[in-house]
mmCIF file as gemmi writes it, N, C-alpha and C atoms, coordinates in Angstrom:
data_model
loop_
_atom_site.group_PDB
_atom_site.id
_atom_site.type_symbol
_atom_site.label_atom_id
_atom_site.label_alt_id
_atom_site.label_comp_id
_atom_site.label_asym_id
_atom_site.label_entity_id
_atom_site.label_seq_id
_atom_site.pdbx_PDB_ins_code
_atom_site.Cartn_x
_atom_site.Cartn_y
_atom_site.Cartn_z
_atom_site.occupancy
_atom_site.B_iso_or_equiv
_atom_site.pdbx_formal_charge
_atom_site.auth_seq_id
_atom_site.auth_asym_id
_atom_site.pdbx_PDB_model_num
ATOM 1 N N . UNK Axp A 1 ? 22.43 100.37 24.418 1 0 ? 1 A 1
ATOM 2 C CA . UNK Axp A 1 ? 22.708 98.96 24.589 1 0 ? 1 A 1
ATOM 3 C C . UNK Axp A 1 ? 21.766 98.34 25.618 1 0 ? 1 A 1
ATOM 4 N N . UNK Axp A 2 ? 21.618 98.903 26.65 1 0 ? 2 A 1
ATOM 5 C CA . UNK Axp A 2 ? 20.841 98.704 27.821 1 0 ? 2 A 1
ATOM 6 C C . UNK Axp A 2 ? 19.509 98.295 26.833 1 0 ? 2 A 1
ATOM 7 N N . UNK Axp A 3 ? 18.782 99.543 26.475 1 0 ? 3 A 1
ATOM 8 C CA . UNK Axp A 3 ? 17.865 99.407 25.583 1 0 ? 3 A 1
ATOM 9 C C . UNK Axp A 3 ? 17.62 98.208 24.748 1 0 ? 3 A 1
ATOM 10 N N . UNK Axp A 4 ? 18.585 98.18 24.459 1 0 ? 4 A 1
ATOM 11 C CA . UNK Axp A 4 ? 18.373 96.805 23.192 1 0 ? 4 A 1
ATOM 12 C C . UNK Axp A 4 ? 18.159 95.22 24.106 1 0 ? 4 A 1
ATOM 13 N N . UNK Axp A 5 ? 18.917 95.37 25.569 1 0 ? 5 A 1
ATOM 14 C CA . UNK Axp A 5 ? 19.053 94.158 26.324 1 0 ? 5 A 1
ATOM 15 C C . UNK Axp A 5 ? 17.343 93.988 26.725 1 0 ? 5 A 1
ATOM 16 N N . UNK Axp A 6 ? 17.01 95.343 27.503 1 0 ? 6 A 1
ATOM 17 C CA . UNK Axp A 6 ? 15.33 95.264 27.984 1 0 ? 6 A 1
ATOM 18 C C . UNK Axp A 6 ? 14.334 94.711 26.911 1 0 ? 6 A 1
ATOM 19 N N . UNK Axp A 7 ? 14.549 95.405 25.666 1 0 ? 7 A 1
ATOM 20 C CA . UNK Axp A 7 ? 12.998 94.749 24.641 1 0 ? 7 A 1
ATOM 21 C C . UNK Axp A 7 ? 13.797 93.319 24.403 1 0 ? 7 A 1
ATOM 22 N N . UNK Axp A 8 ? 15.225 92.604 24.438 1 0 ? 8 A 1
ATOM 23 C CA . UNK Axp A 8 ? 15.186 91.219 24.332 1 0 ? 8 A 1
ATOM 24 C C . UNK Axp A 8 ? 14.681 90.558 25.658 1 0 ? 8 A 1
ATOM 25 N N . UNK Axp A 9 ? 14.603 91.064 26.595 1 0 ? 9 A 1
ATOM 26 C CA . UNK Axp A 9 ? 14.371 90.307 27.783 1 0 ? 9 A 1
ATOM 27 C C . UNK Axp A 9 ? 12.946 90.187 27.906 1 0 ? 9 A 1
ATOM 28 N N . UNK Axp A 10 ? 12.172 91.143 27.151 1 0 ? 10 A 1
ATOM 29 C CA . UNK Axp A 10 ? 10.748 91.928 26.918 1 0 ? 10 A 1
ATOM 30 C C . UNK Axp A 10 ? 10.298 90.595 26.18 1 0 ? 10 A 1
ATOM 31 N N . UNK Axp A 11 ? 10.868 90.59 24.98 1 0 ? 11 A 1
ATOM 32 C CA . UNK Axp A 11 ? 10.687 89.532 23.987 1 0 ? 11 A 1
ATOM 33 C C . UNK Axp A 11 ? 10.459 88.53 23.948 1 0 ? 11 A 1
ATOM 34 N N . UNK Axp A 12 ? 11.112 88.178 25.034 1 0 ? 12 A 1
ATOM 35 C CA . UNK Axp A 12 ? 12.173 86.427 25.695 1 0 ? 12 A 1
ATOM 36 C C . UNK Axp A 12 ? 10.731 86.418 26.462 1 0 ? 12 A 1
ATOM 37 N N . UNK Axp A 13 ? 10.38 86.961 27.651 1 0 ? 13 A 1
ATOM 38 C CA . UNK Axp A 13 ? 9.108 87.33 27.857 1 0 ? 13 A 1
ATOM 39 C C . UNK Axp A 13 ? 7.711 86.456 27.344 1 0 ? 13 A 1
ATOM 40 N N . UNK Axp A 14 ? 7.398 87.46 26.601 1 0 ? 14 A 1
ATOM 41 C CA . UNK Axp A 14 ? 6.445 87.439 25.373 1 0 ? 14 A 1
ATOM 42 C C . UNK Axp A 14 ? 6.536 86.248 24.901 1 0 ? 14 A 1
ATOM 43 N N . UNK Axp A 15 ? 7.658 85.676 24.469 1 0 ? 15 A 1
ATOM 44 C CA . UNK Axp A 15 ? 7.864 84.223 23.818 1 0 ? 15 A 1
ATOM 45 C C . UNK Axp A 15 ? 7.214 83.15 24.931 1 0 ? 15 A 1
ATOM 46 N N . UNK Axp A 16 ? 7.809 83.115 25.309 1 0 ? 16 A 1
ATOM 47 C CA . UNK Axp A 16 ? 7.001 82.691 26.726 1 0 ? 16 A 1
ATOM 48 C C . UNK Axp A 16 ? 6.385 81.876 26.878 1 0 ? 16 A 1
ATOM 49 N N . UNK Axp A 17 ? 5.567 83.116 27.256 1 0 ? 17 A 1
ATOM 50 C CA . UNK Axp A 17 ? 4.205 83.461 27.429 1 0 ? 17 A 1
ATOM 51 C C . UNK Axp A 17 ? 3.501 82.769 26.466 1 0 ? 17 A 1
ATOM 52 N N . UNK Axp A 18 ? 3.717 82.882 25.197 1 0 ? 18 A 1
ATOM 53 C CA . UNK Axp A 18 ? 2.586 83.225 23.904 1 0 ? 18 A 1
ATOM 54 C C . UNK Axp A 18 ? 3.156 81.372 23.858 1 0 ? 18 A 1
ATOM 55 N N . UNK Axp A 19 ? 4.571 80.652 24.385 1 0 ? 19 A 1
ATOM 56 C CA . UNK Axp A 19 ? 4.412 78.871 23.825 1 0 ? 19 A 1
ATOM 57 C C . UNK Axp A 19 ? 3.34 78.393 24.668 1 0 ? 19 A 1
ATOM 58 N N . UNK Axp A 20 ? 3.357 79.23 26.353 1 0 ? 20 A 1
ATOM 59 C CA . UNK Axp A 20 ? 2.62 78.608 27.686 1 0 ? 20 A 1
ATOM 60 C C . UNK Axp A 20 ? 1.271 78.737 26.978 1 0 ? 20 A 1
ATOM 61 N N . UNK Axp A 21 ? 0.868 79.914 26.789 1 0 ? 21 A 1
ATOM 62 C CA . UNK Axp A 21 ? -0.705 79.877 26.2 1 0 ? 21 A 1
ATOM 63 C C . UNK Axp A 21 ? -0.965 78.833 25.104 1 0 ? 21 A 1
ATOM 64 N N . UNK Axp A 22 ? 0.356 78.242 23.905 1 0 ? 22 A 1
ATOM 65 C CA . UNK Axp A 22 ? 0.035 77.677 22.689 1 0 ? 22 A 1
ATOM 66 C C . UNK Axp A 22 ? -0.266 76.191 23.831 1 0 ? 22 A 1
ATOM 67 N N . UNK Axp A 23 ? 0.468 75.635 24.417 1 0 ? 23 A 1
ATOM 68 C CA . UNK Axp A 23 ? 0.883 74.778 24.958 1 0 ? 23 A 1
ATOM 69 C C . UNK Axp A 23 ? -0.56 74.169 25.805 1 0 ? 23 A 1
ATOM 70 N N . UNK Axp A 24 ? -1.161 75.381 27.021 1 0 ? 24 A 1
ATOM 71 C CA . UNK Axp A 24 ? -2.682 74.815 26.836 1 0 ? 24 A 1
ATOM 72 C C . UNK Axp A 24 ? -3.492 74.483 25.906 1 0 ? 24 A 1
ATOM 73 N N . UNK Axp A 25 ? -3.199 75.784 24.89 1 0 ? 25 A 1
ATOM 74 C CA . UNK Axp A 25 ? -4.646 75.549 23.657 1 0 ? 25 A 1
ATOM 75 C C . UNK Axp A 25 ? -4.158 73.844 22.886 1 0 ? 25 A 1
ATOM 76 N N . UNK Axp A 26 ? -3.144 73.509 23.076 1 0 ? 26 A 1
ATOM 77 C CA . UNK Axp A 26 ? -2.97 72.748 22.615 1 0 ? 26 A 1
ATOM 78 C C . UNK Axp A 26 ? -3.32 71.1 23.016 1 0 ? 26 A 1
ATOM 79 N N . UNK Axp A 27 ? -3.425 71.636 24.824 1 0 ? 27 A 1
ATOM 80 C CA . UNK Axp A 27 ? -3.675 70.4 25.612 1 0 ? 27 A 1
ATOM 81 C C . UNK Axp A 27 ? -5.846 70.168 25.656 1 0 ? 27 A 1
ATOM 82 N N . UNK Axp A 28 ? -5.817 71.573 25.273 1 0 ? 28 A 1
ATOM 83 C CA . UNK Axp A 28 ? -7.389 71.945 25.403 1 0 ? 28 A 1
ATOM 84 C C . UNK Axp A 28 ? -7.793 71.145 24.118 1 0 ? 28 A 1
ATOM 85 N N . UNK Axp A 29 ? -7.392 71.276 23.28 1 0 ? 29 A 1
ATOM 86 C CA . UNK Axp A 29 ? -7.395 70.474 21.931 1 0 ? 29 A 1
ATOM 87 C C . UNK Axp A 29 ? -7.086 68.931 22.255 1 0 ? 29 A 1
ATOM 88 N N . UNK Axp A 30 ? -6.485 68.734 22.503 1 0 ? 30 A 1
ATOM 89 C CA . UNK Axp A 30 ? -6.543 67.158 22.307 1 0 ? 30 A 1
ATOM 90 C C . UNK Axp A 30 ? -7.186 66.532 23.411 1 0 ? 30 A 1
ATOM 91 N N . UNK Axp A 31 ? -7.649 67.2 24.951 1 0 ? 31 A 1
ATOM 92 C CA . UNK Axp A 31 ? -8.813 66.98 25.301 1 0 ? 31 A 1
ATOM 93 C C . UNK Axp A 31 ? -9.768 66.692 24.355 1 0 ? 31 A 1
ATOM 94 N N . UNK Axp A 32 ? -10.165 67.937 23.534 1 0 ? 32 A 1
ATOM 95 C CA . UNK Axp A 32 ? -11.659 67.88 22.79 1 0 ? 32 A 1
ATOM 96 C C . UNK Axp A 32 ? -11.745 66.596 22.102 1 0 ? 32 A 1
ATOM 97 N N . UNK Axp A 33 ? -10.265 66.609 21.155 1 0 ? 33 A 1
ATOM 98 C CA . UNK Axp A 33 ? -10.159 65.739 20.346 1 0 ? 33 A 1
ATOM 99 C C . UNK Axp A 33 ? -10.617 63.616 20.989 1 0 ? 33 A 1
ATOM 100 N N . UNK Axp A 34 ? -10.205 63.954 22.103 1 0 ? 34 A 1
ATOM 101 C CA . UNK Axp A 34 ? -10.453 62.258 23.079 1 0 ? 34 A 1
ATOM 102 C C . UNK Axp A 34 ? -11.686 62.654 23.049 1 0 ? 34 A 1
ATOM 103 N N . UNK Axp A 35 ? -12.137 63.979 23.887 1 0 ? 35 A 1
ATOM 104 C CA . UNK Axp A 35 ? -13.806 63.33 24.068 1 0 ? 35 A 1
ATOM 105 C C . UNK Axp A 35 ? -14.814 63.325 22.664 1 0 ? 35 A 1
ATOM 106 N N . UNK Axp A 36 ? -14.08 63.836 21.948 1 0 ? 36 A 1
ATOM 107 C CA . UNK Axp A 36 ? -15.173 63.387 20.532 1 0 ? 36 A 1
ATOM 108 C C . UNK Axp A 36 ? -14.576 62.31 20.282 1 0 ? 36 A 1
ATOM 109 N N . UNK Axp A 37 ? -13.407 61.832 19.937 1 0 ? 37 A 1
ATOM 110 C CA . UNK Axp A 37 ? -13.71 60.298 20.087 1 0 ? 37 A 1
ATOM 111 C C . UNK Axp A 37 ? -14.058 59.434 21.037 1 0 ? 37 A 1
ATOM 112 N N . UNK Axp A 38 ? -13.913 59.632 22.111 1 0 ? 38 A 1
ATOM 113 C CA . UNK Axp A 38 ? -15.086 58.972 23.076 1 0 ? 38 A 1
ATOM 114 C C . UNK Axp A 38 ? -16.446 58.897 22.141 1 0 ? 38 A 1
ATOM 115 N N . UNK Axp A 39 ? -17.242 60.169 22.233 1 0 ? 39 A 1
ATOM 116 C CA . UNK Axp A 39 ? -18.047 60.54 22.534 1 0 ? 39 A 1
ATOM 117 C C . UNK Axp A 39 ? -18.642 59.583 20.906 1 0 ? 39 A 1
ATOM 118 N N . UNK Axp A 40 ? -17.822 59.066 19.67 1 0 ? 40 A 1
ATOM 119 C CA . UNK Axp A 40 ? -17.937 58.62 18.446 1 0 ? 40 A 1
ATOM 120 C C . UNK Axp A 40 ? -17.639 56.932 18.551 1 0 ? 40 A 1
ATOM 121 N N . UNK Axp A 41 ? -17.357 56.788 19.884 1 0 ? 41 A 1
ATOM 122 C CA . UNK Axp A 41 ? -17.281 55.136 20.01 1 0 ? 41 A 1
ATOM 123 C C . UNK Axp A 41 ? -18.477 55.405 20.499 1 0 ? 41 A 1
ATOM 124 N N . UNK Axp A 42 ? -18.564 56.075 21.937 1 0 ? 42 A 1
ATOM 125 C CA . UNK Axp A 42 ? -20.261 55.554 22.328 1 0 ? 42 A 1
ATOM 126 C C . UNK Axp A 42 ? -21.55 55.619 21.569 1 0 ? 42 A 1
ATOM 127 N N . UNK Axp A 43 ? -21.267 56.746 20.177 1 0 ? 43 A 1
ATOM 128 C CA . UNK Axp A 43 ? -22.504 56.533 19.61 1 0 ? 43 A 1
ATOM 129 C C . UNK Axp A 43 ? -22.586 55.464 18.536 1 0 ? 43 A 1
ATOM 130 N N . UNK Axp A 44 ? -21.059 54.886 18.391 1 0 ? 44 A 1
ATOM 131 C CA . UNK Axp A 44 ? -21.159 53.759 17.478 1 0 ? 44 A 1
ATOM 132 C C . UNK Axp A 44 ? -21.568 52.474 17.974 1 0 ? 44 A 1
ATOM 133 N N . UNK Axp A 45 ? -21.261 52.557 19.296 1 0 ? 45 A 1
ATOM 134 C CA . UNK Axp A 45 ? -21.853 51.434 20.109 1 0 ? 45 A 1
ATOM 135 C C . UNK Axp A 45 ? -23.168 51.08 20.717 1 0 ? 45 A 1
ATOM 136 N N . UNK Axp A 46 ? -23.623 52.538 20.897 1 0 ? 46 A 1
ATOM 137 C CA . UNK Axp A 46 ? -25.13 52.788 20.801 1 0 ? 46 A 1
ATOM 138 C C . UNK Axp A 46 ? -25.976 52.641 19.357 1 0 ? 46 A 1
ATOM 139 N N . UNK Axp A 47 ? -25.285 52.821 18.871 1 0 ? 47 A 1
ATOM 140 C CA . UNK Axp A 47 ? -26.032 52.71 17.433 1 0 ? 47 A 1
ATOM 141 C C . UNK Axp A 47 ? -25.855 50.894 16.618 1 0 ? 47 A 1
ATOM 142 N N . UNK Axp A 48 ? -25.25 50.038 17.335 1 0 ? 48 A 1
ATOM 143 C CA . UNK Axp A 48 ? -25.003 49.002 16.936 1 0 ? 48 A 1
ATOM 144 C C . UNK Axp A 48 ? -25.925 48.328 18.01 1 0 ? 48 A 1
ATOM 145 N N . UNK Axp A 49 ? -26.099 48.679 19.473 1 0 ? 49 A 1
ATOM 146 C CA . UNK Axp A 49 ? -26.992 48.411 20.207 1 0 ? 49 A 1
ATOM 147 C C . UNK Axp A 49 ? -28.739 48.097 19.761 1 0 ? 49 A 1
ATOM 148 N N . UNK Axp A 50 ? -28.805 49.657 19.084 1 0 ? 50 A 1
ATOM 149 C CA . UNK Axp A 50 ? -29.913 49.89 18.524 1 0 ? 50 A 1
ATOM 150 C C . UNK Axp A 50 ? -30.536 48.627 17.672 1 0 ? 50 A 1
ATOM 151 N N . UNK Axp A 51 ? -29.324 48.776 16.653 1 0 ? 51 A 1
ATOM 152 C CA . UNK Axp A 51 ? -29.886 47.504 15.34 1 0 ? 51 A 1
ATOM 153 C C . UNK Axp A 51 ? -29.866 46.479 15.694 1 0 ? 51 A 1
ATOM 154 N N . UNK Axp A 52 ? -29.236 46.13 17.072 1 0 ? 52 A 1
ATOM 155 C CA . UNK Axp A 52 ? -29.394 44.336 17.466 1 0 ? 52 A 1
ATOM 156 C C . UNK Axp A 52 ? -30.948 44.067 17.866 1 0 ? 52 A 1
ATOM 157 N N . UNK Axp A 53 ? -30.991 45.413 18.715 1 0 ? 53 A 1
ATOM 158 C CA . UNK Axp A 53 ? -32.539 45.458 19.048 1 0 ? 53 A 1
ATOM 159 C C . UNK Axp A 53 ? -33.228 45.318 18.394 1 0 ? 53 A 1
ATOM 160 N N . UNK Axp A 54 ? -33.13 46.258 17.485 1 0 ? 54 A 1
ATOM 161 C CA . UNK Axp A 54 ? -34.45 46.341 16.295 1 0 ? 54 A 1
ATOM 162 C C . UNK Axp A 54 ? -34.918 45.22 15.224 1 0 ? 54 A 1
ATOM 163 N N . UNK Axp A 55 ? -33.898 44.247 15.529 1 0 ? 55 A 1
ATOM 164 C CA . UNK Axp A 55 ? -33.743 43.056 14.238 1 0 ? 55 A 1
ATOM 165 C C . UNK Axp A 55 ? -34.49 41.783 15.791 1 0 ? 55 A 1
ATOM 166 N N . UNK Axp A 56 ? -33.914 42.118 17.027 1 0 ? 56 A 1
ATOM 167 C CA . UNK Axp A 56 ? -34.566 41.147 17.847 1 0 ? 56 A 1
ATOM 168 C C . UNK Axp A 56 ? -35.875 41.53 18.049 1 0 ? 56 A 1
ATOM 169 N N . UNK Axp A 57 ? -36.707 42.733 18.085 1 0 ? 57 A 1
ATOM 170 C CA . UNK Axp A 57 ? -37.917 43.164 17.637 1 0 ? 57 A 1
ATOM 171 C C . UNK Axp A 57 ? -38.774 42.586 16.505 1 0 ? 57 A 1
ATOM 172 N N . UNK Axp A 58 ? -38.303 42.612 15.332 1 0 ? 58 A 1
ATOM 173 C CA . UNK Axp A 58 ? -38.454 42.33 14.317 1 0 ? 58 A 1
ATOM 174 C C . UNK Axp A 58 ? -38.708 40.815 14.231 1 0 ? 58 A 1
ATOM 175 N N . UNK Axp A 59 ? -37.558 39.96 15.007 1 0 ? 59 A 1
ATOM 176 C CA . UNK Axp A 59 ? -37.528 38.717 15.354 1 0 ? 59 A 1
ATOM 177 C C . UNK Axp A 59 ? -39.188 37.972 15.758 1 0 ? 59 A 1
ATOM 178 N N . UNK Axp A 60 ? -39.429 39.211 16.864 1 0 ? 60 A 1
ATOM 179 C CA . UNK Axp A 60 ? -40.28 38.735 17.709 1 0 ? 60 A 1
ATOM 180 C C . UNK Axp A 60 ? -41.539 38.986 17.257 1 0 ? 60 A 1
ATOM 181 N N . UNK Axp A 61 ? -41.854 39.971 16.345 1 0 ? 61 A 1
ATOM 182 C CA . UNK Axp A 61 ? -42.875 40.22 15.702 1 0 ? 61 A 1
ATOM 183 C C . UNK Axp A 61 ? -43.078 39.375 14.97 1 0 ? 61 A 1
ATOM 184 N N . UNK Axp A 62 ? -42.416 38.895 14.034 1 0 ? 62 A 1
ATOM 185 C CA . UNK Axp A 62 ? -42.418 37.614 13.389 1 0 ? 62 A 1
ATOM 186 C C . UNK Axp A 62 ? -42.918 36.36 13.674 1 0 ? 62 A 1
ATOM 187 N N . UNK Axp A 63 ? -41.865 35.942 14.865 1 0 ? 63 A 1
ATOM 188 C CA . UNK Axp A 63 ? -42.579 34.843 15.991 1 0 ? 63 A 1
ATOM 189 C C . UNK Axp A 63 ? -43.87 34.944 16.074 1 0 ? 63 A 1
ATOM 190 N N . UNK Axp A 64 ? -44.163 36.093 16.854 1 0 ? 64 A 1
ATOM 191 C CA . UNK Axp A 64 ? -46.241 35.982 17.106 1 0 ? 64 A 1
ATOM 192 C C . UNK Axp A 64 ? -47.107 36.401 15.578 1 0 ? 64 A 1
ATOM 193 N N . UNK Axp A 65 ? -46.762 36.028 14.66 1 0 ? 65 A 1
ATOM 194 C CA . UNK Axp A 65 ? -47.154 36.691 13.327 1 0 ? 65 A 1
ATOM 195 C C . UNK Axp A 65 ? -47.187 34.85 13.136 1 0 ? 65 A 1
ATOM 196 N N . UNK Axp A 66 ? -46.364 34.407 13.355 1 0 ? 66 A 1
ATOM 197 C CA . UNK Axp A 66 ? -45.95 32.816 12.982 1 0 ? 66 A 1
ATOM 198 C C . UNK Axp A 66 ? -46.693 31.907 14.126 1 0 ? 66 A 1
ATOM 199 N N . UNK Axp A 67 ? -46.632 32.546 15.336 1 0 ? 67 A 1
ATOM 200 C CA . UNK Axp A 67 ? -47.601 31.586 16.293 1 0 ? 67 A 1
ATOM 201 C C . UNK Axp A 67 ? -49.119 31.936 16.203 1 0 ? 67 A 1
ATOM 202 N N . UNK Axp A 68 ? -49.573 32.8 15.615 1 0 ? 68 A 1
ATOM 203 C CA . UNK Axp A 68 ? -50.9 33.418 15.472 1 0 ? 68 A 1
ATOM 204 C C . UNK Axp A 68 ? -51.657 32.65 14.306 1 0 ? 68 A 1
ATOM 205 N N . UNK Axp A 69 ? -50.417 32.395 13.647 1 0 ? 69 A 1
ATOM 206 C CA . UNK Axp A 69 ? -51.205 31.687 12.299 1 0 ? 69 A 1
ATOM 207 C C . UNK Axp A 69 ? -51.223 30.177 12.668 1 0 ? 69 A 1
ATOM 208 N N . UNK Axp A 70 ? -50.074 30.068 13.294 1 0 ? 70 A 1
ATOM 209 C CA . UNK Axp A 70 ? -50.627 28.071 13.646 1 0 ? 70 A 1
ATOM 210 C C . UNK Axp A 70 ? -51.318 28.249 14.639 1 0 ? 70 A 1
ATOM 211 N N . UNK Axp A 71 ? -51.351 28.74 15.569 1 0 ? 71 A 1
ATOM 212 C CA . UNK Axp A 71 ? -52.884 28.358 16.322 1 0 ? 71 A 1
ATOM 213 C C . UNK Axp A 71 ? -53.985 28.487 15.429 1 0 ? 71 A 1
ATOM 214 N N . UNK Axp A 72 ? -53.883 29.222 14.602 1 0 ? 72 A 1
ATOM 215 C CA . UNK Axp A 72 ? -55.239 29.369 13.941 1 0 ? 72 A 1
ATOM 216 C C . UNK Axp A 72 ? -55.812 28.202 12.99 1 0 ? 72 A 1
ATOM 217 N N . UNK Axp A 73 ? -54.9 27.925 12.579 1 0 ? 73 A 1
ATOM 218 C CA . UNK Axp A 73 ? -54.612 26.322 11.71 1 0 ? 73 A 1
ATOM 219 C C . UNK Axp A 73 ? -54.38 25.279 12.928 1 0 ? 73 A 1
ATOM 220 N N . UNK Axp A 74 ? -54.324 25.477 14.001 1 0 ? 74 A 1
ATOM 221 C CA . UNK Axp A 74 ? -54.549 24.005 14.583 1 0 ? 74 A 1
ATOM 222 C C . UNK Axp A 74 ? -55.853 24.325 15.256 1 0 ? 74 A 1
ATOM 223 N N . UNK Axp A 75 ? -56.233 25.41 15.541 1 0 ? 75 A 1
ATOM 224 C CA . UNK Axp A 75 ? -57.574 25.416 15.78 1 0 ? 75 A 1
ATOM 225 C C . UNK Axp A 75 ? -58.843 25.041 14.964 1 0 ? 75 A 1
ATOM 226 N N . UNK Axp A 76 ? -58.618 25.722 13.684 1 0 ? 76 A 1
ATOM 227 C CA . UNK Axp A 76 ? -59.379 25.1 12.71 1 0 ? 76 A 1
ATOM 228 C C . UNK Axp A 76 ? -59.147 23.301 12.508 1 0 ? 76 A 1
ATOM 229 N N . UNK Axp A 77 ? -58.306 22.93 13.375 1 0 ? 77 A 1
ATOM 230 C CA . UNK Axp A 77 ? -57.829 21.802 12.711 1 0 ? 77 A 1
ATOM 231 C C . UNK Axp A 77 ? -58.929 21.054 13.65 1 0 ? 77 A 1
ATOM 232 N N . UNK Axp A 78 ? -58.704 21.659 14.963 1 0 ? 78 A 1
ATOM 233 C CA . UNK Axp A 78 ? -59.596 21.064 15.969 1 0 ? 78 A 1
ATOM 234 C C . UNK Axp A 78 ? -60.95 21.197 15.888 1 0 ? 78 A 1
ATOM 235 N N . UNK Axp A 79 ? -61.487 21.854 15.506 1 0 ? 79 A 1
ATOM 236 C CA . UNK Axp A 79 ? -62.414 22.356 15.597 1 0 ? 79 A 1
ATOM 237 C C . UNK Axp A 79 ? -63.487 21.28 14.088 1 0 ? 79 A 1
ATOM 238 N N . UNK Axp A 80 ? -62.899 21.134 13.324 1 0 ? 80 A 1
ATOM 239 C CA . UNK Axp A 80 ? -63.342 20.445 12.297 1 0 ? 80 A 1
ATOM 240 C C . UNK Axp A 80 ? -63.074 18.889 12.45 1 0 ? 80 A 1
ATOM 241 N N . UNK Axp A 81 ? -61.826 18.62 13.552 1 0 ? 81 A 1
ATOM 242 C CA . UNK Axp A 81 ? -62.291 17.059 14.438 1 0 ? 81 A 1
ATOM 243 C C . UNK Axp A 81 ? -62.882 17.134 15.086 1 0 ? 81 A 1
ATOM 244 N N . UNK Axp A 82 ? -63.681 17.842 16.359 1 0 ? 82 A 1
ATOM 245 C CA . UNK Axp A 82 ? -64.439 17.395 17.068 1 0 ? 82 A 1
ATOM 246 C C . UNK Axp A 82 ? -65.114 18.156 16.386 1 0 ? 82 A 1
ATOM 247 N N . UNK Axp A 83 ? -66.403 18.413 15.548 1 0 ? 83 A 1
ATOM 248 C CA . UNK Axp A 83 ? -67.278 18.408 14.787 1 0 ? 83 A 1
ATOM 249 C C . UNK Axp A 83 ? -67.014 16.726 13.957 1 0 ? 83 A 1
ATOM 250 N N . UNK Axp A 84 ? -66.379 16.318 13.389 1 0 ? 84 A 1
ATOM 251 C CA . UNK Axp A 84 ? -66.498 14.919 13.34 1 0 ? 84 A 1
ATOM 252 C C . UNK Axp A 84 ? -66.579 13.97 14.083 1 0 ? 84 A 1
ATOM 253 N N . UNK Axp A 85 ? -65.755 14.05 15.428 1 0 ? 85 A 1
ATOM 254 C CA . UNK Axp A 85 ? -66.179 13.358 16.644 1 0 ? 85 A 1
ATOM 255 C C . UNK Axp A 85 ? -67.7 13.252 16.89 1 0 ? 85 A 1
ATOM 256 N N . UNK Axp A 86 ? -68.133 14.907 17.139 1 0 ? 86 A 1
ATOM 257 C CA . UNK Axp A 86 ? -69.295 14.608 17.269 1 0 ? 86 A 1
ATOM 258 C C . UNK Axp A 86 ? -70.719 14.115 16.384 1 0 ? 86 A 1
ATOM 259 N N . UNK Axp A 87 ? -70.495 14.028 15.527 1 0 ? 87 A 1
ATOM 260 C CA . UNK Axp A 87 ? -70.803 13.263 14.425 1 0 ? 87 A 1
ATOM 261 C C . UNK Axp A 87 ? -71.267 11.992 14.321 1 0 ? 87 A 1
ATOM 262 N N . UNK Axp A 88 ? -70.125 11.695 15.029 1 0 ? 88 A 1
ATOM 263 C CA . UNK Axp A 88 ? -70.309 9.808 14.94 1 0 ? 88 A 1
ATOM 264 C C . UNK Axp A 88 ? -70.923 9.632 16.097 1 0 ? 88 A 1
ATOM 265 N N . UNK Axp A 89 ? -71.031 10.539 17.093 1 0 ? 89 A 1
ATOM 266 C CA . UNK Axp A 89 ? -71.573 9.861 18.55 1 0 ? 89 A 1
ATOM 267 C C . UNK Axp A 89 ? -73.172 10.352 18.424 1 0 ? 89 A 1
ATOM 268 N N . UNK Axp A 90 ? -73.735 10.978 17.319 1 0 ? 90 A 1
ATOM 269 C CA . UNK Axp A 90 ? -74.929 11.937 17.276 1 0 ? 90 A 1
ATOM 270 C C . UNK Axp A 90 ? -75.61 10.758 16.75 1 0 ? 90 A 1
């Protein structure tokens, strides 16, 4: 009888033990689980960062693609009035 009381107390034990260990792995886990979602907002937010950039890049390339060509057309523009200016005063 004794016997039978020790391996339940053994058991009782063991049980334990083995929820305390489930009970970290479990807290260790849903750690992981926050910092990958952390870690899946910041790259979604970094990655939305990215494309604002890359389209305001894009923006800006554009711009001097667009100011390159009208100076060039108001230069020619100038350039073919005062050649007529000077013209009339020659």
């Amino acid at each position: 009888m004794m016997k039978a009381v020790k391996e339940l107390e053994i058991q009782t034990i063991e049980v334990k033990e083995a929820k305390q260990k489930l009970a970290k792995l479990e807290a260790n886990y849903d750690k992981s689980k926050m910092t990958v979602a952390e870690k899946q907002r910041e790259i979604k937010a970094l990655d939305s960062r990215v494309k604002a950039l890359e389209k305001e890049l894009a923006l800006d390339k554009t711009l001097a693609e667009i100011k390159k060509i009208l100076w060039g057309k108001i230069n020619q523009s100038i350039t073919s009035q005062w050649r007529s200016i000077q013209a009339m005063y020659e």
